[in-house]
KOLTORTI-763088 format. One line per field, with one value per residue (C-alpha): y, z, x; residue number from 1; chain. Coordinates in Angstrom, 1 decimal. Layout:
<rs>
v: [Y, ...];
w: [Z, ...];
u: [X, ...];
n: [NUM, ...];
chain: [A, ...];
</rs>
This chain:
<rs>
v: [222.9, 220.8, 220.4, 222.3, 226.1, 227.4, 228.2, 231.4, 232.8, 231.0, 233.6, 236.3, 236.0, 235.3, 238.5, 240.6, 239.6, 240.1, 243.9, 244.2, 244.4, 243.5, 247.5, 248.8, 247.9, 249.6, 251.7, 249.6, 246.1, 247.2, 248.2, 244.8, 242.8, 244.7, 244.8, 240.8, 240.0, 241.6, 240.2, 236.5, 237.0, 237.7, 235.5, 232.5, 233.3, 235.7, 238.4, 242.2, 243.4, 247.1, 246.9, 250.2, 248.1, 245.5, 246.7, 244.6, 243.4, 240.8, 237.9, 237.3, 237.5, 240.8, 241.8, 240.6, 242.5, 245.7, 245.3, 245.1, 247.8, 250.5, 249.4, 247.9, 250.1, 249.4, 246.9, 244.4, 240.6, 238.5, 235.9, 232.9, 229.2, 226.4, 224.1, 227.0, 228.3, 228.2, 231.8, 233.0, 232.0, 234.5, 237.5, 239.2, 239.4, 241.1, 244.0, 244.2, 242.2, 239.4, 236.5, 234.2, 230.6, 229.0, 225.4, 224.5, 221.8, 219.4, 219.0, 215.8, 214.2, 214.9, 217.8, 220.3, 224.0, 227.3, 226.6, 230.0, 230.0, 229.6, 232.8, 234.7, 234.4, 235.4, 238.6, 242.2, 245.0, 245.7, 242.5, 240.8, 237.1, 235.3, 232.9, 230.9, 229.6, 226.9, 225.8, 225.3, 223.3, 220.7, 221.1, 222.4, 224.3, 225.9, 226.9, 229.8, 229.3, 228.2, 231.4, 233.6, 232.1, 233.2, 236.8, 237.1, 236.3, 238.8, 241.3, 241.3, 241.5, 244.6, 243.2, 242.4, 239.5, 238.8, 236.2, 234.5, 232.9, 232.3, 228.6, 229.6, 228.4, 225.1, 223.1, 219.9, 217.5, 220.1, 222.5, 226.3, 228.7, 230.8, 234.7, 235.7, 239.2, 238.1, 236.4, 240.1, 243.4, 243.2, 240.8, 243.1, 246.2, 244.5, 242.2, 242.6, 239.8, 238.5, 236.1, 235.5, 233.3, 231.7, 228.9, 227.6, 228.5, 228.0, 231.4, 232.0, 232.8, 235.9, 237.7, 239.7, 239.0, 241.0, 243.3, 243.6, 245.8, 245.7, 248.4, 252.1, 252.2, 250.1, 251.9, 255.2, 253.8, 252.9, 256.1, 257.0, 253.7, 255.1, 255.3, 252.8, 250.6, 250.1, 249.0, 246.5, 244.0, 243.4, 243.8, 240.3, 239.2, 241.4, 240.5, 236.6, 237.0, 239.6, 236.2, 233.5, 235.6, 236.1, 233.5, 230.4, 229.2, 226.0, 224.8, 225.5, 223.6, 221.2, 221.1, 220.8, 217.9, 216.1, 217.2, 215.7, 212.7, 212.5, 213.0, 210.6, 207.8, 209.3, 208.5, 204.9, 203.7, 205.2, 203.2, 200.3, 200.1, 201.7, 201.7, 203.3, 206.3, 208.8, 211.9, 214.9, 214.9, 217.2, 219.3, 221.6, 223.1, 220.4, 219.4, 216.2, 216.8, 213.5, 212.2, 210.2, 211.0, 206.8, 206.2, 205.3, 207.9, 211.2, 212.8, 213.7, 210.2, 209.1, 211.7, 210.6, 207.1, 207.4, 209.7, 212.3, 216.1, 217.3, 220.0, 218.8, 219.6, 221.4, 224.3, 224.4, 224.3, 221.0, 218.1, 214.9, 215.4, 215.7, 218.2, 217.1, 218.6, 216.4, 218.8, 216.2, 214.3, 211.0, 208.2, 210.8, 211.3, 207.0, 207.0, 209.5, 207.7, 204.4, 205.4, 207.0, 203.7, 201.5, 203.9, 204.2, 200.6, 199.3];
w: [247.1, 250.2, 251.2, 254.1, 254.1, 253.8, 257.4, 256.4, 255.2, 258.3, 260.6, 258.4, 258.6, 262.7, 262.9, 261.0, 262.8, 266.0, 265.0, 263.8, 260.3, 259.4, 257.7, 254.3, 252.9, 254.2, 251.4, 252.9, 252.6, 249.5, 248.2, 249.5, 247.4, 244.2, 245.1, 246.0, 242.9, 240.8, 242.5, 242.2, 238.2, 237.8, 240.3, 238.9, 235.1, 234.5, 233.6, 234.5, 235.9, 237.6, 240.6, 239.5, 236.5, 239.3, 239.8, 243.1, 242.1, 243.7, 241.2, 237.7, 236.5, 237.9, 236.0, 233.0, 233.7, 234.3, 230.7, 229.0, 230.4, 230.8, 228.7, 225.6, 222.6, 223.5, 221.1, 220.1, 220.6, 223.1, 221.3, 223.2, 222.6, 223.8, 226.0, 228.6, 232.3, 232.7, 233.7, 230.9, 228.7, 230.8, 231.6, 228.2, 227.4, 231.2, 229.6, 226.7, 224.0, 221.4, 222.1, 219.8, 220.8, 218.5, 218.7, 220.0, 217.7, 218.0, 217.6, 215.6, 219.0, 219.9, 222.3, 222.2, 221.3, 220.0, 216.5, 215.0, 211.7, 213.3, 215.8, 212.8, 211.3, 214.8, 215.5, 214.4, 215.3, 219.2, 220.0, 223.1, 222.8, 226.5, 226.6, 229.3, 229.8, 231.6, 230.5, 232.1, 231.8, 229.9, 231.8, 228.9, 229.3, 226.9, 224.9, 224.3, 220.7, 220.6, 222.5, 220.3, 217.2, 219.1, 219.5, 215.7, 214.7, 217.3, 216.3, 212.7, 213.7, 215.9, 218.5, 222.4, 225.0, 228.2, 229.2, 232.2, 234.4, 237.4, 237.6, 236.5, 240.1, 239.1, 236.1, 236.3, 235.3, 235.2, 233.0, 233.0, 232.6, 229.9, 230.4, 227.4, 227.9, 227.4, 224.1, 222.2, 222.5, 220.8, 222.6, 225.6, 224.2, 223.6, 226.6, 230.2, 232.2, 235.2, 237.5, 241.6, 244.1, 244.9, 243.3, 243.5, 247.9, 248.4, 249.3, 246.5, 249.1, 250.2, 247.6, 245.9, 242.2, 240.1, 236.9, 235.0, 232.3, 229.8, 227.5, 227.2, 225.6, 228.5, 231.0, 229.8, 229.6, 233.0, 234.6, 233.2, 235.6, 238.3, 241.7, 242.4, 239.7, 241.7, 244.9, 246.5, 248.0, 251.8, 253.9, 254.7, 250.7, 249.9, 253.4, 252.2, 248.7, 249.6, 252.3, 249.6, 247.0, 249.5, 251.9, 250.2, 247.7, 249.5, 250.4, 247.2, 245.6, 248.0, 247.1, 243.0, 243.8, 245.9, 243.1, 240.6, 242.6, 242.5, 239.3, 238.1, 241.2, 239.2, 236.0, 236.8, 238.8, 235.9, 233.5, 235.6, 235.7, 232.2, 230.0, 227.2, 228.5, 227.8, 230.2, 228.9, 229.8, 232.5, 232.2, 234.7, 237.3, 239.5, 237.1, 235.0, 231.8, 231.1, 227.7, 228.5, 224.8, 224.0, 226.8, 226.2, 229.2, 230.2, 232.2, 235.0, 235.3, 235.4, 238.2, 240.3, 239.8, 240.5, 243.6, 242.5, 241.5, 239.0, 236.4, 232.7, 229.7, 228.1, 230.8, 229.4, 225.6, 225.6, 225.5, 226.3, 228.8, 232.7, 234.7, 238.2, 240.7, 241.8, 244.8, 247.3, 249.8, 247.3, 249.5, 248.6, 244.5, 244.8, 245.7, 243.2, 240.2, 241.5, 242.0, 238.6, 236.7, 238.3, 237.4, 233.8, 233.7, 234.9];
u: [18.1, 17.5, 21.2, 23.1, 23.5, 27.0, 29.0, 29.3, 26.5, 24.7, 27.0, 26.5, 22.5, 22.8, 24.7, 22.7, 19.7, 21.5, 22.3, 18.7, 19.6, 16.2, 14.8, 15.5, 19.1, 22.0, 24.5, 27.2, 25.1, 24.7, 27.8, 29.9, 26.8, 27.8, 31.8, 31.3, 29.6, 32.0, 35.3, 33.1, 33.0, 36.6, 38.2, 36.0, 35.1, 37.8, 35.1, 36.8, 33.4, 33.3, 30.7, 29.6, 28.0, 27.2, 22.8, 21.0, 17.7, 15.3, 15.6, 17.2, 13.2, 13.1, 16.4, 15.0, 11.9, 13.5, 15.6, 12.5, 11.1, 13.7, 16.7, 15.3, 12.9, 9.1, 7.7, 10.3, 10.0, 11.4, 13.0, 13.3, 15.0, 12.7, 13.0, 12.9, 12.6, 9.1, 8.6, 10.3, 7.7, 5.4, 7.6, 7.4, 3.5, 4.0, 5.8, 3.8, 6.0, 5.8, 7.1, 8.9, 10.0, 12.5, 13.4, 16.7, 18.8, 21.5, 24.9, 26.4, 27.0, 23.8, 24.2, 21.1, 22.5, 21.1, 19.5, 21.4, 19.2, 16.0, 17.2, 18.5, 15.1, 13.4, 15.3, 14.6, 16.7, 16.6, 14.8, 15.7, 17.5, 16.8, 20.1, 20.2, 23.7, 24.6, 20.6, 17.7, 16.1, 18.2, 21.5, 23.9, 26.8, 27.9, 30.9, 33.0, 32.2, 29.1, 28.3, 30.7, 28.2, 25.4, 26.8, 28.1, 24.0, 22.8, 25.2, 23.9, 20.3, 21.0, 19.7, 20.4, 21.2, 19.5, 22.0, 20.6, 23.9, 21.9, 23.5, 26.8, 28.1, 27.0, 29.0, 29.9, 33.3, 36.1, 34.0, 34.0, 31.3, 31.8, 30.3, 28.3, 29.6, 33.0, 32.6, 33.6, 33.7, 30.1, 28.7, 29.4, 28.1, 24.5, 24.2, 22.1, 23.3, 21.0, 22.9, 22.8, 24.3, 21.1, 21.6, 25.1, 24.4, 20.6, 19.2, 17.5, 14.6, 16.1, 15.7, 18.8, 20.2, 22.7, 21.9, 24.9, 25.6, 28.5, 28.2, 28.4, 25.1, 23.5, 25.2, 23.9, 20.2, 20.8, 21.2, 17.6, 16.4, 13.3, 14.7, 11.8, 13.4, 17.0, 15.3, 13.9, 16.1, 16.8, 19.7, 20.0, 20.0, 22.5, 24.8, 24.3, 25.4, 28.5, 29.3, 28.7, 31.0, 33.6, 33.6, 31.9, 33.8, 35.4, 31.3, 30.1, 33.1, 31.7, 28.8, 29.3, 31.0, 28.2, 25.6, 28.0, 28.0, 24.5, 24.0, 25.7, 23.6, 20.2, 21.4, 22.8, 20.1, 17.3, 19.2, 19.2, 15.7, 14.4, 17.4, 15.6, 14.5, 17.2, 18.3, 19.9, 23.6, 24.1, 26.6, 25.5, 22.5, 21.3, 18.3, 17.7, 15.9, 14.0, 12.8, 9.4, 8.1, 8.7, 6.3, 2.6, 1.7, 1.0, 3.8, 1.0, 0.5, 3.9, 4.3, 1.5, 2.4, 5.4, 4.6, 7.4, 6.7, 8.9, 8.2, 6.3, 8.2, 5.0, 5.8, 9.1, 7.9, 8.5, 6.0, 7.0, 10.2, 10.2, 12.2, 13.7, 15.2, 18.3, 19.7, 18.7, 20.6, 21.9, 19.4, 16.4, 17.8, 18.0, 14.7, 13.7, 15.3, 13.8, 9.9, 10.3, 11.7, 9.1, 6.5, 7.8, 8.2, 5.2];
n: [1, 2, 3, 4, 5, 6, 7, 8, 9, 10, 11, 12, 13, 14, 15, 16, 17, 18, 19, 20, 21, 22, 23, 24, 25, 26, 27, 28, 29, 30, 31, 32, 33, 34, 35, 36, 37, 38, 39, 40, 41, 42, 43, 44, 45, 46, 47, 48, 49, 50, 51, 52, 53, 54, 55, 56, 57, 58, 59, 60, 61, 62, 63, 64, 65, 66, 67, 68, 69, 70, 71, 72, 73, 74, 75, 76, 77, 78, 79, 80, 81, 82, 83, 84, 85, 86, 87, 88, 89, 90, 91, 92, 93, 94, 95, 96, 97, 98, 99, 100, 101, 102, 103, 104, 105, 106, 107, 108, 109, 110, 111, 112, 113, 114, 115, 116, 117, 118, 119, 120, 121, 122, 123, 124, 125, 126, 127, 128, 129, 130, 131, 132, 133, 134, 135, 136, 137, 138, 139, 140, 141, 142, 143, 144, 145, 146, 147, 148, 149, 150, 151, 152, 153, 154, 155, 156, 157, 158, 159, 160, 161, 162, 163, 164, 165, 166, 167, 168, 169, 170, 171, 172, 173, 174, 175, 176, 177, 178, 179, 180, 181, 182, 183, 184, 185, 186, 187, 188, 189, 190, 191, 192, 193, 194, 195, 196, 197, 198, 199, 200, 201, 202, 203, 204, 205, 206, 207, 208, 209, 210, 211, 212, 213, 214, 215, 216, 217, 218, 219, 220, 221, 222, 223, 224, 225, 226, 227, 228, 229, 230, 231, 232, 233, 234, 235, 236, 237, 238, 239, 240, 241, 242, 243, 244, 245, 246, 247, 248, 249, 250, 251, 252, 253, 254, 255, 256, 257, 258, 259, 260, 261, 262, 263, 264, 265, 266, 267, 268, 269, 270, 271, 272, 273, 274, 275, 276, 277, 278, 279, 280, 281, 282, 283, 284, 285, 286, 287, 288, 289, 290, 291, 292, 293, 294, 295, 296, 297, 298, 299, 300, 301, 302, 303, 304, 305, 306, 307, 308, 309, 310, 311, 312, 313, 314, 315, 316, 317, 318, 319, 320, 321, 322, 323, 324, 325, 326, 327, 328, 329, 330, 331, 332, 333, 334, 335, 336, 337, 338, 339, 340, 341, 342, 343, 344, 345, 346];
chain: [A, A, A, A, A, A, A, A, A, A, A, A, A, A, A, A, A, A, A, A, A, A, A, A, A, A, A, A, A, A, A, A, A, A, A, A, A, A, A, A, A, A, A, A, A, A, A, A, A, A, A, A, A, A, A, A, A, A, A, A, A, A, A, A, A, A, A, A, A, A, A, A, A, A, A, A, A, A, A, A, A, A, A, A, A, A, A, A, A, A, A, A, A, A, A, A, A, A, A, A, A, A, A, A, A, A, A, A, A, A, A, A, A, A, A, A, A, A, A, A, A, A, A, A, A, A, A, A, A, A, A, A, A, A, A, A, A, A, A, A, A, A, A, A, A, A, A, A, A, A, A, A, A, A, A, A, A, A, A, A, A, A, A, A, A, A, A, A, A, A, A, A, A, A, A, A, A, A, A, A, A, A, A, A, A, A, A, A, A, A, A, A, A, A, A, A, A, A, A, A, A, A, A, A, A, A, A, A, A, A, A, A, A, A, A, A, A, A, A, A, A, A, A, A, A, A, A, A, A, A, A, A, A, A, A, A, A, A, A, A, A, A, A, A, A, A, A, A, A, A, A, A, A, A, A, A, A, A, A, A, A, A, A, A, A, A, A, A, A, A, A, A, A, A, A, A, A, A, A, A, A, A, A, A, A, A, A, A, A, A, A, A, A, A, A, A, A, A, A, A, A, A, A, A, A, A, A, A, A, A, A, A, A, A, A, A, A, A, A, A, A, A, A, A, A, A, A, A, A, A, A, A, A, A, A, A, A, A, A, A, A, A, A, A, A, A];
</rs>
């Protein structure tokens, strides 16, 4: 995100570097992070989280990471819906498992969502589902019973939820991110969720995401987690996200609204330009899922044409689309959406 750090979390990283703050994390660094990340989920989702269930880690990847390793039985699949974060599409040949992509579908307006058969069909008891919610990269967010259809198929399967919420912060046009966990009690008991506040307040570099567990089963599991395991993040990572939970809500409020705004420039001024060429609605996250699969080019040559750098939809299990970053001051994400429709157009 190229757009201004919050007030506070500036402070809090002056100060900290001030006192020295800079050696292995501090039990009281710590515990604000987890008591701070729990307060965020149920002031702003509604989600009753205790920070003992609240586990610092050094990136939702990690988190994910650490489920498959410790909290899941060795040798299920990873089933994941494609498009995709590009990483996830590595993470579980790391730790030894079978992947499984399933297509994602649409709804009758033309929404993408979870294609529920196709992830029926994928799962086997005590394989891992990766939901990404609000989604990467396509921009959905969605709803309480979309989500709640979700857990009802994973729930028959036997199987579990890494629900990746890392953008939560991030939703768009009065919407409101919806918790996996809280769906049911059962989507609770079988979910691992990986979130952070590097997105939503651009400190993402510094290195400190949240593990949280919802169920007694999970919670148990966890107390058999390496010491190694449960460390790793910094003191200044966890004294950013306890200021960003507690103290940054009017900035990133702020901020939503200037990525809304820009947004909607991107789409406008693509349109203007190449009015066939359709972007994902974006619900949420500050990406723009492009559909270049009418165009008689390669996306690497659109992108060098076009002298942009986004990400190509074949890293995302996609061929054919183009991921951009839109977290840009608005005369940069003109500029973007204008190189790219000349390009396209030419």
């Amino acid at each position: 995100m190229d757009l201004p750090l919050a007030p506070a979390i500036r402070r809090t990283l002056h100060d900290a570097i001030e006192q020295g703050l800079t050696g292995y994390l501090p039990p009281a660094a710590q515990q604000a992070a987890e008591r701070a990340a729990a307060a965020w989920q149920h002031r702003r989702y509604g989600w009753a989280v205790d920070p003992a269930d609240v586990h610092l880690t050094t990136s939702v990847l990690r988190a994910l990471q650490v489920m498959l390793d410790h909290l899941t039985p060795p040798g299920t699949p990873v089933v994941l819906p494609v498009p995709a974060y590009m990483p996830f599409l590595d993470v579980p040949a790391l730790a030894g498992r079978e992947l499984r992509t399933v297509p994602m579908t649409h709804t009758a307006d033309g929404a993408i969502t979870f294609d529920l058969d196709a992830i029926a069909a994928a799962l086997v008891p005590g394989a891992v589902l990766v939901l990404t919610n609000p989604h990467n990269p396509t921009g959905r967010v969605f709803t309480a019973a979309e989500l709640r259809a979700v857990a009802d198929v994973v729930d028959a399967a036997g199987a579990l939820v890494f629900a990746d919420e890392i953008h939560a912060p991030v939703v768009f046009d009065g919407r409101r991110h919806v918790p996996y966990a809280t769906v049911s009690d059962r989507a609770a008991e079988h979910t691992v969720t990986g979130t952070s506040a590097s997105k939503g307040w651009n400190i993402a570099g510094l290195g400190c995401a949240q593990l949280i567990v919802s169920g007694a089963a999970m919670r148990e599991r966890w107390a058999t987690v390496p010491f190694l395991v449960q460390h790793g993040v910094g003191p200044l990572g966890a004294l950013a996200t306890a200021a960003a939970y507690d103290e940054g809500q009017a900035h990133l409020d702020a901020t939503v609204g200037y990525l809304q705004r820009g947004r909607d420039l991107f789409v406008r001024r693509l349109a203007e330009v190449v009015p066939t060429v359709p972007v994902a609605p974006i619900e949420g996250t500050y990406l723009a899922w492009v559909d270049l699969r009418s165009v008689d080019r390669s996306v690497a040559d659109l992108q060098a044409a076009a002298r942009v750098r986004g990400v190509d939809g074949q890293a995302c299990g996609a061929p054919g689309f183009l991921r951009l970053n839109l977290a840009l001051p608005h005369p940069l994400v003109g500029e973007l959406a204008d190189r790219l429709g000349r390009a396209i157009d030419a």
